[in-house]
GUMI-520438 format. One line per 3 residues: number of its first residue (from 1); their letters; for each residue x, y negated, z negated of N, C-alpha, C. Coordinates in nm, 2 decimals. Each point is the difference from the previous one (the first is absolute). Layout:
NUM = a = X/Y/Z/X/Y/Z/X/Y/Z; ...
This chain:
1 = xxx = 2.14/-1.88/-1.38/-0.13/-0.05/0.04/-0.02/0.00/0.15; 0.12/-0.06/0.06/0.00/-0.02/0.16/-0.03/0.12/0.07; 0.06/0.16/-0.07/0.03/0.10/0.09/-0.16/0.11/-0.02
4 = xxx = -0.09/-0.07/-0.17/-0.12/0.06/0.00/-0.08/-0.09/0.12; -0.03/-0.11/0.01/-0.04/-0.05/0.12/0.00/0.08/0.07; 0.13/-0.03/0.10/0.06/0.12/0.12/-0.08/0.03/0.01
7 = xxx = 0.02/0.17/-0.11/-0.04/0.13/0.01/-0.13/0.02/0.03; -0.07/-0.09/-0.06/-0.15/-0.03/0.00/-0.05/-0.04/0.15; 0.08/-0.09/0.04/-0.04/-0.01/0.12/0.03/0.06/0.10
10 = xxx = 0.12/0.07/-0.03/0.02/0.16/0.13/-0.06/0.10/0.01; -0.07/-0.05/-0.12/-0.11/0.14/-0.03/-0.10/-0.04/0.10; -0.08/-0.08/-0.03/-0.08/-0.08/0.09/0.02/-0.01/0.16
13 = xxx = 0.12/-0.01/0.01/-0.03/-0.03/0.15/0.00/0.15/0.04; 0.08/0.10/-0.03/0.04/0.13/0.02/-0.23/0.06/0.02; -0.02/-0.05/-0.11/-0.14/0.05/-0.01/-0.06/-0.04/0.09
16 = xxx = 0.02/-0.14/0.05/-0.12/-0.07/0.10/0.04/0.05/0.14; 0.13/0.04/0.05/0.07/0.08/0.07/-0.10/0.11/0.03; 0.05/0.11/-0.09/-0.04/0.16/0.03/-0.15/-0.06/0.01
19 = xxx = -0.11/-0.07/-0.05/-0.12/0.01/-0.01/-0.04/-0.03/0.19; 0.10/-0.12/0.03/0.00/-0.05/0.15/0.00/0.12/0.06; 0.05/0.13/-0.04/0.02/0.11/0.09/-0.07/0.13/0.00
22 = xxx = -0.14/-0.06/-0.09/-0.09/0.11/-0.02/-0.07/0.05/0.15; -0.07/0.06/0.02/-0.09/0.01/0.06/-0.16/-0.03/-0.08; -0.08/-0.01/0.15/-0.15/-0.05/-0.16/-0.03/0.07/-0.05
25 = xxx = 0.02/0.12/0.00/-0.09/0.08/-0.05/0.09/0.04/-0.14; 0.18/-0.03/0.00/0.05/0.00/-0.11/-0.04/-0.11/-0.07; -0.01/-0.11/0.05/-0.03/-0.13/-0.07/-0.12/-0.01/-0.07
28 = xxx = -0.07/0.09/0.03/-0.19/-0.02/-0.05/0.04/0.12/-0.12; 0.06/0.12/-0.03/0.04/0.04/-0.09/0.07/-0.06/-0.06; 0.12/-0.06/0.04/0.05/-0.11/-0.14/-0.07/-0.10/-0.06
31 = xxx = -0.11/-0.07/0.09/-0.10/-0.11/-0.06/-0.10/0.07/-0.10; -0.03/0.10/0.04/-0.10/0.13/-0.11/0.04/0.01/-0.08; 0.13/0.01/-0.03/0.09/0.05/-0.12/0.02/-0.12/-0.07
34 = xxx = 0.00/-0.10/0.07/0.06/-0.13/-0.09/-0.14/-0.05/-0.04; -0.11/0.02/0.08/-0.14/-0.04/-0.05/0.01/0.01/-0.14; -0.03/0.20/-0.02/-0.04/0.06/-0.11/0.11/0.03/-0.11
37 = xxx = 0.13/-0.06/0.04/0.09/-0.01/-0.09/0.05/0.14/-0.04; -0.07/0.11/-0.01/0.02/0.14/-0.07/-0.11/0.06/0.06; 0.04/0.12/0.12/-0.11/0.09/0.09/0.03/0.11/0.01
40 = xxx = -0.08/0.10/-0.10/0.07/0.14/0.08/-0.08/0.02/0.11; 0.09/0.15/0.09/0.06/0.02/0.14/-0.16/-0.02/0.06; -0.09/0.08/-0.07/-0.16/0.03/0.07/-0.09/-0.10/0.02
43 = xxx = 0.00/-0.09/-0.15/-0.05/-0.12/0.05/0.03/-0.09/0.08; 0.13/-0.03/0.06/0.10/-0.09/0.05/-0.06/0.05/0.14; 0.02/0.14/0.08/-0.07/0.09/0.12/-0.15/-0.10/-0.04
46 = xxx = -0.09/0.03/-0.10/-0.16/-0.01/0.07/0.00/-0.17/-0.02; 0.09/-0.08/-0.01/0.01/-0.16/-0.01/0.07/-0.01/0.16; 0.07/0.09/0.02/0.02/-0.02/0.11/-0.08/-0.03/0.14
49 = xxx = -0.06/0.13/-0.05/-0.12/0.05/0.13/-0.08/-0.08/0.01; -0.05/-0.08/-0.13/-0.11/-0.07/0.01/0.05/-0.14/0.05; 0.12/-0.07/-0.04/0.07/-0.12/0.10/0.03/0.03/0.14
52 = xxx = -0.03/0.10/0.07/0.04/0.07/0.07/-0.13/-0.02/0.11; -0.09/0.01/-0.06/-0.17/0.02/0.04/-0.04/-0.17/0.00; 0.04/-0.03/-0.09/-0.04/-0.16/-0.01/0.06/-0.08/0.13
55 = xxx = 0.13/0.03/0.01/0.06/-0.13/0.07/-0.01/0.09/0.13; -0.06/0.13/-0.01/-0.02/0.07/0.15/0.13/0.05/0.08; 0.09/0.08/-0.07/0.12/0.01/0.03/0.00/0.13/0.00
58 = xxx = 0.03/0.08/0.11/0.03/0.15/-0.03/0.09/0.02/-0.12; 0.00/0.12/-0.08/0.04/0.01/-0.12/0.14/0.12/0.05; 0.08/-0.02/-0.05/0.15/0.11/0.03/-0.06/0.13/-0.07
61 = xxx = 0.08/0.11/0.00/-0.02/0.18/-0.05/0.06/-0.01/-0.15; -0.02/0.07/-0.04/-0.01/0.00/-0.15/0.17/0.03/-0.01; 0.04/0.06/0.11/0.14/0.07/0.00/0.07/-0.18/0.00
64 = xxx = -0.02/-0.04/0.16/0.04/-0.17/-0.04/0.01/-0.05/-0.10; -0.12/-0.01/-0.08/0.00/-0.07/-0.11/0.09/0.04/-0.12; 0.03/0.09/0.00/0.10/0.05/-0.09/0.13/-0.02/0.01
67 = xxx = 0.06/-0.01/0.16/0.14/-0.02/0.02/-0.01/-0.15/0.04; -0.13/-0.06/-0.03/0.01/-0.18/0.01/0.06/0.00/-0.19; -0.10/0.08/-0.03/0.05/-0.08/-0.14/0.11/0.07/-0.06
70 = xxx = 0.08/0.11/0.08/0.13/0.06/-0.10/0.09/-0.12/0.09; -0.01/-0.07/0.10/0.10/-0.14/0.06/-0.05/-0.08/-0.06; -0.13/-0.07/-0.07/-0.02/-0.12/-0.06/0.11/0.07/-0.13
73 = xxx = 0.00/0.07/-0.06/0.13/0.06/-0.16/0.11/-0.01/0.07; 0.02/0.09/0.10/0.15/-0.02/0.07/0.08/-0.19/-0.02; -0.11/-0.04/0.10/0.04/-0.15/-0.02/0.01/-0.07/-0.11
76 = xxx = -0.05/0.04/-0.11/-0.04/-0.03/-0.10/-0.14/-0.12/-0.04; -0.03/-0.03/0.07/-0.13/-0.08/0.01/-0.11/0.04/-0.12; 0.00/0.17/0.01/-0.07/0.03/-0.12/0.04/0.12/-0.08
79 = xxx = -0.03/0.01/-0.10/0.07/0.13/-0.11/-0.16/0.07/-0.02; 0.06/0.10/-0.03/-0.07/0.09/-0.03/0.01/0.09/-0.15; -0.13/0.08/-0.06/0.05/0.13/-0.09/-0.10/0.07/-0.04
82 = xxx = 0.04/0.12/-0.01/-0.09/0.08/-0.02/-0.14/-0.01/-0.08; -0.11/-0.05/0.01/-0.13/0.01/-0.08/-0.05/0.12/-0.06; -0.04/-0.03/-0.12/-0.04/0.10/-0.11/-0.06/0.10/0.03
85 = xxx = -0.05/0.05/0.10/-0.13/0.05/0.03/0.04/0.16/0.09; -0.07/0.10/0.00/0.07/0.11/0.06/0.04/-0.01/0.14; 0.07/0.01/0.09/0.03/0.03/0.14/0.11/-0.10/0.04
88 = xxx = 0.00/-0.02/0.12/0.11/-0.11/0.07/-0.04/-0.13/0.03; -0.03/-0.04/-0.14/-0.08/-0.15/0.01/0.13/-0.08/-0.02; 0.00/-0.07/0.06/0.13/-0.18/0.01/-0.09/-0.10/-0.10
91 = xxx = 0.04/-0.08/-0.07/-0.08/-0.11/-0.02/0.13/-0.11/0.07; -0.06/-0.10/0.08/0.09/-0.11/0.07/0.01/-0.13/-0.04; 0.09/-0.08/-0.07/0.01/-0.15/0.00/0.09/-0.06/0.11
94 = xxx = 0.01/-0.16/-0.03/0.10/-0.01/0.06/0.14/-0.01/-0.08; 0.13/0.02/0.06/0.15/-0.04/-0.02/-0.01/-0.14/-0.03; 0.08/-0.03/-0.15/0.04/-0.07/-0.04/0.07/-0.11/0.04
């Protein structure tokens, strides 16, 4: 019982950690993703752009945005997999 605690809570801090070490613009993609719970790759981009426009923030390159979110999986913050649909679509949650 004591050692599920723990683990729970190393998970935790380990998480609130790496999150301390985003950049905003990683962070506003992880908050997108945790908004909508389940986002594929294109709408997560035009949710982007449009938080992007609201809070009046230049928006990163599409190229960025992609190697923000293969380090948000790296880190594990969020998982990913392939969605149904033809081409190189991601659908994103977050890690468990």
């Amino acid at each position: 019982m004591h050692v599920k605690a723990g683990h729970n809570e190393s998970k935790e801090l380990k998480k609130s950690f790496l999150l301390g070490r985003l950049n905003s613009h990683q962070k506003l993609l992880y908050d997108l993703v945790k908004e909508r719970r389940e986002v594929n790759s294109g709408e997560l981009w035009k949710v982007y752009l449009e938080r992007c426009r609201e809070i009046k923030k230049p928006p990163i390159a599409m190229r960025t945005y992609s190697e923000y979110m293969s380090r948000l999986i790296e880190m594990e913050l969020v998982q990913w997999d392939r969605a149904l649909v033809r081409g190189k679509v991601r659908v994103f949650c977050l890690s468990d």
